[in-house]
C-alpha positions as CSV (number, residue, x, y, z in Angstrom):
1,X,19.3,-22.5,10.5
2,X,16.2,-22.6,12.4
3,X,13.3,-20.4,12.1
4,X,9.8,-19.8,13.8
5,X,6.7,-19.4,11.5
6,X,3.2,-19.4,12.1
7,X,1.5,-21.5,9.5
8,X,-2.4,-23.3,9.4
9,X,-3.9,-25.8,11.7
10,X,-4.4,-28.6,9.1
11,X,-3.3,-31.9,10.0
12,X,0.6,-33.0,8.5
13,X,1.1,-29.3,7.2
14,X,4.4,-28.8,6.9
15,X,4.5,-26.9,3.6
16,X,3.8,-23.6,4.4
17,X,4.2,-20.6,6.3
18,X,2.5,-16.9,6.6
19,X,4.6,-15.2,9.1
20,X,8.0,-16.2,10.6
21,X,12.0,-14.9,11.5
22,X,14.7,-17.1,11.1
23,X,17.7,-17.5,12.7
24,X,19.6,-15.0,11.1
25,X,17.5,-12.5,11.8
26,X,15.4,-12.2,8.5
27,X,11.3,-11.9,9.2
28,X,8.9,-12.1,6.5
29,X,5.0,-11.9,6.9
30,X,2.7,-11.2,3.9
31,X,-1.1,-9.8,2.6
32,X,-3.1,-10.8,-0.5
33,X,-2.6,-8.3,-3.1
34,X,-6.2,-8.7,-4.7
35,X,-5.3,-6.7,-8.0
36,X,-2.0,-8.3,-8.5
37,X,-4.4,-11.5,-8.7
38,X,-3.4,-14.3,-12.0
39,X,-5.2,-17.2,-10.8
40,X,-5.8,-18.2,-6.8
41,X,-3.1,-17.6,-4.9
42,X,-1.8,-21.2,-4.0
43,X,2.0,-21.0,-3.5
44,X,2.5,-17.4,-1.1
45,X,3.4,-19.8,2.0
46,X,5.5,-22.1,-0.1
47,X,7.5,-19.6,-1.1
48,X,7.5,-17.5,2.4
49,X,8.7,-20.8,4.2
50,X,11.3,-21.1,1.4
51,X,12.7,-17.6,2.6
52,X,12.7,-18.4,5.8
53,X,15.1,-21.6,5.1
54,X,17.2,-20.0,2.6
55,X,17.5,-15.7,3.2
56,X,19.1,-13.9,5.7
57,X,18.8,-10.6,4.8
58,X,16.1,-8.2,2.6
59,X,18.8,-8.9,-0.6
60,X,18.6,-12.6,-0.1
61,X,14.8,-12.3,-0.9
62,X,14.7,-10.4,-3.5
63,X,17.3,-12.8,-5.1
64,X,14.8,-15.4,-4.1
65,X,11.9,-13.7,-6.2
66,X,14.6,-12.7,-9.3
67,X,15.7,-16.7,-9.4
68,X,11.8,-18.3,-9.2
69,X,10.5,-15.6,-11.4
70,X,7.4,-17.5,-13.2
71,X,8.3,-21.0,-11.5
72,X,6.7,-19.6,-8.2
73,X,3.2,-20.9,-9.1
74,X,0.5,-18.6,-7.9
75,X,1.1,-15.8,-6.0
76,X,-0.4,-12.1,-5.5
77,X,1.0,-10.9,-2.2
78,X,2.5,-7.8,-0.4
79,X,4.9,-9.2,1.0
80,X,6.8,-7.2,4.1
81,X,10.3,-8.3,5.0
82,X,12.9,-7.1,7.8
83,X,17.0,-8.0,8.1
84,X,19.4,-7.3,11.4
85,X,21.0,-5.3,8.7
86,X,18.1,-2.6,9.3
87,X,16.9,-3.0,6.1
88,X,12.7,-3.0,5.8
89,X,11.0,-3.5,2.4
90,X,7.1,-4.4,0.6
91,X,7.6,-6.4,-2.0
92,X,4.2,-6.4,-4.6
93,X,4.5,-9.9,-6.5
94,X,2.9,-11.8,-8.6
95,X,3.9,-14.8,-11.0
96,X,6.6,-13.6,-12.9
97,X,7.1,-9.9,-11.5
98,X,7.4,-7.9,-8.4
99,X,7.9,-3.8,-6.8
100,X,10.4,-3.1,-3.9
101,X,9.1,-0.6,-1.8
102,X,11.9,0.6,1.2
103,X,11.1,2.0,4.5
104,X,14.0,4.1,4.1
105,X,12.1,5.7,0.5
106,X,9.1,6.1,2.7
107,X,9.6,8.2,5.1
108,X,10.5,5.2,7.8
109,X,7.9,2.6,7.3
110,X,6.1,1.2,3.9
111,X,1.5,0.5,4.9
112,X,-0.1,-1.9,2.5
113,X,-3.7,-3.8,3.3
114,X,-5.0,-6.0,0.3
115,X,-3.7,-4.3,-2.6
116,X,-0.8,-2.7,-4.1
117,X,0.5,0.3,-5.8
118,X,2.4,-1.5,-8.4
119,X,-0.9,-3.3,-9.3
120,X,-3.4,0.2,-10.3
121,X,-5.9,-0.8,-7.6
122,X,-7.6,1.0,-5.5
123,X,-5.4,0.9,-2.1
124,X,-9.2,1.1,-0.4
125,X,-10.0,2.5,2.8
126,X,-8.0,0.1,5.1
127,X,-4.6,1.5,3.9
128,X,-6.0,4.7,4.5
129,X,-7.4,4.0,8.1
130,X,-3.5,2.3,8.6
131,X,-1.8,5.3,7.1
132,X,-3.9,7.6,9.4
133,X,-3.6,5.4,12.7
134,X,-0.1,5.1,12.4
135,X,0.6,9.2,11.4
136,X,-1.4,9.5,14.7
137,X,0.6,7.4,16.6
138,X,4.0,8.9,15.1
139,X,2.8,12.5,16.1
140,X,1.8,11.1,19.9
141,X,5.0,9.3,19.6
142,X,3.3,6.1,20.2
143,X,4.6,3.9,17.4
144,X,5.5,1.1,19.4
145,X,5.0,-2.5,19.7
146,X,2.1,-1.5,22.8
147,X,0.4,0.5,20.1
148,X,0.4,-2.2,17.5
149,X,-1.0,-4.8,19.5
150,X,-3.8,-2.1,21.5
151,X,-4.4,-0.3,18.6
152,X,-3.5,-1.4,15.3
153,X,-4.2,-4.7,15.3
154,X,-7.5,-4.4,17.3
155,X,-8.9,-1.2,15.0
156,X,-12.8,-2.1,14.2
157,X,-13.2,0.8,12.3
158,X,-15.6,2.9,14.5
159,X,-15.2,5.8,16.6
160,X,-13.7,4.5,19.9
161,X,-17.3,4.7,21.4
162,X,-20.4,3.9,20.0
163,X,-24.0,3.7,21.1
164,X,-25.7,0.6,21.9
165,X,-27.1,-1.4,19.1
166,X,-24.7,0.1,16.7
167,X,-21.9,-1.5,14.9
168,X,-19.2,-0.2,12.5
169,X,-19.0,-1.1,8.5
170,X,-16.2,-3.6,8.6
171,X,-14.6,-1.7,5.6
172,X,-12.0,0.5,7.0
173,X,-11.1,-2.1,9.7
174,X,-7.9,-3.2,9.8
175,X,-9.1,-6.3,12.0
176,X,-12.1,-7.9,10.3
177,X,-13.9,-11.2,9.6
178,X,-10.9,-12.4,6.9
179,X,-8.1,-11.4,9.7
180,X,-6.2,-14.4,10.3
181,X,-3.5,-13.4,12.8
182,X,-1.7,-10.1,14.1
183,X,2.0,-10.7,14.5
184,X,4.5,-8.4,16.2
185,X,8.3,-9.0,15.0
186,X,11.2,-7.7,16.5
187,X,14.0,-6.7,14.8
188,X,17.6,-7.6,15.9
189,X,20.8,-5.7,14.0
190,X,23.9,-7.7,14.1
């Protein structure tokens, strides 16, 4: 089947993808996993385009990563991944091994920035600033798509004002100078 994907701006590329849904209703979209790293990452979109041409479902992928298990060249992502089965997962990968992490086992939705749990690393400030933006926005009952795109994917960091001449560390930021896109994917169920 078909599939959408976003993928980079150099000329011919038709390799790759970092965020796309197919048409069978499977969506995957990924993050550098920095302490999952083996050598620099070169294969993540190879592989993410490869889902999105052969899975349909959450299953289908991690059949994917079972099957091309140290033939996957390099890769140390989190990679999140949706069904219309309702199924939500993170998978931490490298090389030759990977974690599932359900939504389902955590407590509805799965947060990862740049690094994993699987890995030992320190999951840094941005998970936290996500885990807290998104507890916030549960309790409001503003977890929505609106909420994502206002709030989420536009945090700086900072307090929501700050005086002239001041600017936030971008540490905690969940948009910052390495942010490449912001993509908001709709699930379907069958």
């Amino acid at each position: 089947g078909g599939y959408l994907a976003q993928v980079t701006s150099a000329e011919n590329e038709i390799t790759t993808s970092y965020v796309g849904v197919n048409d069978a209703g499977f969506a995957i979209m990924n993050s550098i996993a920095y302490d999952l790293a083996t050598a620099l990452p070169t294969s993540h979109g190879i592989l993410m385009k490869r889902a999105l041409r052969e899975c349909g479902s959450v299953a289908d992928f991690e059949a994917l990563l079972n099957e091309s298990s140290g033939a996957r060249g390099h890769i140390w992502s989190n990679f999140g991944v949706i069904d219309r089965y309702g199924e939500a997962a993170i998978f931490e990968a490298n090389d030759w091994e990977h974690r599932r992490y359900d939504a389902d086992s955590e407590g509805g939705y799965v947060v990862r920035a740049n690094n994993s749990v699987w890995g030992g690393g320190d999951l840094g400030s941005r998970y936290e600033r996500a885990r807290l933006l998104i507890a916030d926005a549960i309790a409001a009952d503003r977890l929505d798509h609106r909420n994502m795109v206002q709030v989420l994917s536009k945090d700086i960091g900072g307090p929501p004002s700050m005086p002239c001449g001041e600017w936030p560390t971008d540490e905690p930021a969940l948009s910052r100078y390495l942010t490449r896109a912001a993509v908001i994917v709709h699930g379907v169920l069958p």
